[in-house]
Biotite code that builds the C-alpha atoms (Angstrom):
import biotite.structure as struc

atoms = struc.array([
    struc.Atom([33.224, 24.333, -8.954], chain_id="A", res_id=1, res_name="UNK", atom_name="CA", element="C"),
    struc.Atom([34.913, 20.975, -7.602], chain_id="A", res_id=2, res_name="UNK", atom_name="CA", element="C"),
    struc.Atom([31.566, 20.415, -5.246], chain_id="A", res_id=3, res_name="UNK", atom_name="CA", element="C"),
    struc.Atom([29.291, 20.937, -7.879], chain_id="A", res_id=4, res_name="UNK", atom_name="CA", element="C"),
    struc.Atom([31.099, 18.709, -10.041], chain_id="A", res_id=5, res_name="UNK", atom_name="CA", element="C"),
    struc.Atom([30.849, 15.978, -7.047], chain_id="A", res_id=6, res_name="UNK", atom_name="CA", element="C"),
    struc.Atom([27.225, 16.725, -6.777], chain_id="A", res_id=7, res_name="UNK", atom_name="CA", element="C"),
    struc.Atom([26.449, 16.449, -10.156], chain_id="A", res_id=8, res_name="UNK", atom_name="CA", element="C"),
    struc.Atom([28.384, 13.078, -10.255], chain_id="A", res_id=9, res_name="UNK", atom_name="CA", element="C"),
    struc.Atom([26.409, 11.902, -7.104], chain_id="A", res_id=10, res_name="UNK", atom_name="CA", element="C"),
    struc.Atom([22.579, 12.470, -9.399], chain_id="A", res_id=11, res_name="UNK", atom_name="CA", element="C"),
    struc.Atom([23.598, 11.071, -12.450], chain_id="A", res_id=12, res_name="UNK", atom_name="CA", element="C"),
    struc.Atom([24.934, 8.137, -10.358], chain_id="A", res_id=13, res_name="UNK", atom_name="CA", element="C"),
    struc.Atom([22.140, 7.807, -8.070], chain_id="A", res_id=14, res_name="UNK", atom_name="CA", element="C"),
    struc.Atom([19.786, 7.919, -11.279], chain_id="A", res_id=15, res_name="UNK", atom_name="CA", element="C"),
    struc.Atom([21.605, 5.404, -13.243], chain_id="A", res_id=16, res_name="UNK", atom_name="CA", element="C"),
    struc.Atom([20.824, 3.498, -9.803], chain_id="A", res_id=17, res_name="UNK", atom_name="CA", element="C"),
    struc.Atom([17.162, 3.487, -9.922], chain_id="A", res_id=18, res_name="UNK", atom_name="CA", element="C"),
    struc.Atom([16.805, 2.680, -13.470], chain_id="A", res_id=19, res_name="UNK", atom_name="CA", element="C"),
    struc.Atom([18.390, -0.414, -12.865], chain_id="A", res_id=20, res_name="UNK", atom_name="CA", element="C"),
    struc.Atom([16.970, -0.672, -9.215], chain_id="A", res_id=21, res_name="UNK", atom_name="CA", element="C"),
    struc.Atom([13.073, -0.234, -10.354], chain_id="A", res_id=22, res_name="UNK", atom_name="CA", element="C"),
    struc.Atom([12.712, -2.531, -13.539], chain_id="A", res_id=23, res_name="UNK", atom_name="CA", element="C"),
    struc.Atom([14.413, -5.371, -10.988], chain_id="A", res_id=24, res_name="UNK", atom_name="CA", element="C"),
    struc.Atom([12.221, -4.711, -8.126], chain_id="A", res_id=25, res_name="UNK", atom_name="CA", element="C"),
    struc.Atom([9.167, -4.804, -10.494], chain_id="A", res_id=26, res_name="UNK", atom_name="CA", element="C"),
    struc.Atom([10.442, -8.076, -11.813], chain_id="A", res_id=27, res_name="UNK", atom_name="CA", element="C"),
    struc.Atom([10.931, -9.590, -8.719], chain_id="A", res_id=28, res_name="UNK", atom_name="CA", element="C"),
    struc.Atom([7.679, -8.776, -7.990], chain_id="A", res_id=29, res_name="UNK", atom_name="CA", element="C"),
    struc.Atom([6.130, -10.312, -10.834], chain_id="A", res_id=30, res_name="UNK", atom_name="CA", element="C"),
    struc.Atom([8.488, -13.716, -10.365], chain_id="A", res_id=31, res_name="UNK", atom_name="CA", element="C"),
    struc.Atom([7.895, -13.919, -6.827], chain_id="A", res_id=32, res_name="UNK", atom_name="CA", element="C"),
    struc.Atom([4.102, -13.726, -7.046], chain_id="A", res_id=33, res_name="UNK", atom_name="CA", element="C"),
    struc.Atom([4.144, -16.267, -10.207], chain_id="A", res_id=34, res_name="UNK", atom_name="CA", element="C"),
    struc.Atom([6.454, -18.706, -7.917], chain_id="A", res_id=35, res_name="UNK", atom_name="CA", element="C"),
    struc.Atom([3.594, -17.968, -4.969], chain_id="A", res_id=36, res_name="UNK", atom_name="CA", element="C"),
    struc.Atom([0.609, -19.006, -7.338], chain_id="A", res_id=37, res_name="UNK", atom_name="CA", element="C"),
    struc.Atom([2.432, -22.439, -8.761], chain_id="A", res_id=38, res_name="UNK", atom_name="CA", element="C"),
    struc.Atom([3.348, -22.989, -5.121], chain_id="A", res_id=39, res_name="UNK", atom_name="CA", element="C"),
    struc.Atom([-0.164, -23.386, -3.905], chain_id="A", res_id=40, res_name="UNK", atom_name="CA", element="C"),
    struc.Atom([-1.539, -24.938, -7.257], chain_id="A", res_id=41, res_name="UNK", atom_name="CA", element="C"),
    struc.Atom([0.655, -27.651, -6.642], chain_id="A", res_id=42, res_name="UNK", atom_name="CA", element="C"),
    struc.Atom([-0.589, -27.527, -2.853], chain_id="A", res_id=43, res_name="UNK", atom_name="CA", element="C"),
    struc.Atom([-4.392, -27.770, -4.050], chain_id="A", res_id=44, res_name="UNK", atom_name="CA", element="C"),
    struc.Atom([-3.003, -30.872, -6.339], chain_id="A", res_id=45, res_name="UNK", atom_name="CA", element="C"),
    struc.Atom([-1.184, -32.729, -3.200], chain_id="A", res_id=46, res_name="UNK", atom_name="CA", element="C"),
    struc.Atom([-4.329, -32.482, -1.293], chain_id="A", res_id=47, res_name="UNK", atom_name="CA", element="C"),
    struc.Atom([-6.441, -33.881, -4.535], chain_id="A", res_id=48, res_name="UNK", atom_name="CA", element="C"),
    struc.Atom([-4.367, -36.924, -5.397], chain_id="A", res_id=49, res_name="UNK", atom_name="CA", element="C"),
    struc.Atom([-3.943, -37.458, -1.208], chain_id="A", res_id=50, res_name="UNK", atom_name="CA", element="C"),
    struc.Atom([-8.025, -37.914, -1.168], chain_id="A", res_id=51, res_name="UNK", atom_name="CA", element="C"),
    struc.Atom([-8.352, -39.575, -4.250], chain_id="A", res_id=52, res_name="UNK", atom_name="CA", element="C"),
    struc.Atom([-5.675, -42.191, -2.646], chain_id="A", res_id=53, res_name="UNK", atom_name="CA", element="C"),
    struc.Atom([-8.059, -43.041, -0.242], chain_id="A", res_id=54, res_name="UNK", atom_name="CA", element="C"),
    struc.Atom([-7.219, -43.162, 3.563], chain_id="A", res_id=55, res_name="UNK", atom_name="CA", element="C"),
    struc.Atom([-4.913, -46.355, 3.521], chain_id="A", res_id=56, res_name="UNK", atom_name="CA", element="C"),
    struc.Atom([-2.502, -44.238, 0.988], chain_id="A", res_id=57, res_name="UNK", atom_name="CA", element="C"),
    struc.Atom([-2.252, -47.037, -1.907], chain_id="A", res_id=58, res_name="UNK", atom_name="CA", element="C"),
])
């Protein structure tokens, strides 16, 4: 009865585990790839203002 007990104690832990694990990975996710796409907008913008200041950079 004492190993079942630990077993059952070892699901509901590992459950409460991956609802917390699986909403945070997802928003991650989500942050990671919105951080990705204002990297390289402000990439595209560097190389725009670096050609519209012309080749002697004033």
């Amino acid at each position: 009865l004492m190993l079942a007990g630990g077993i059952w104690e070892a699901l509901i832990t590992t459950a409460a585990g991956l609802l917390v694990a699986i909403p945070m990975h997802l928003g991650h996710h989500y942050l990671e790839k919105q951080a990705d796409e204002i990297a390289f907008l402000l990439k595209e913008v560097a190389v725009f203002l670096k050609k519209e200041r012309g080749a002697d950079g004033v």
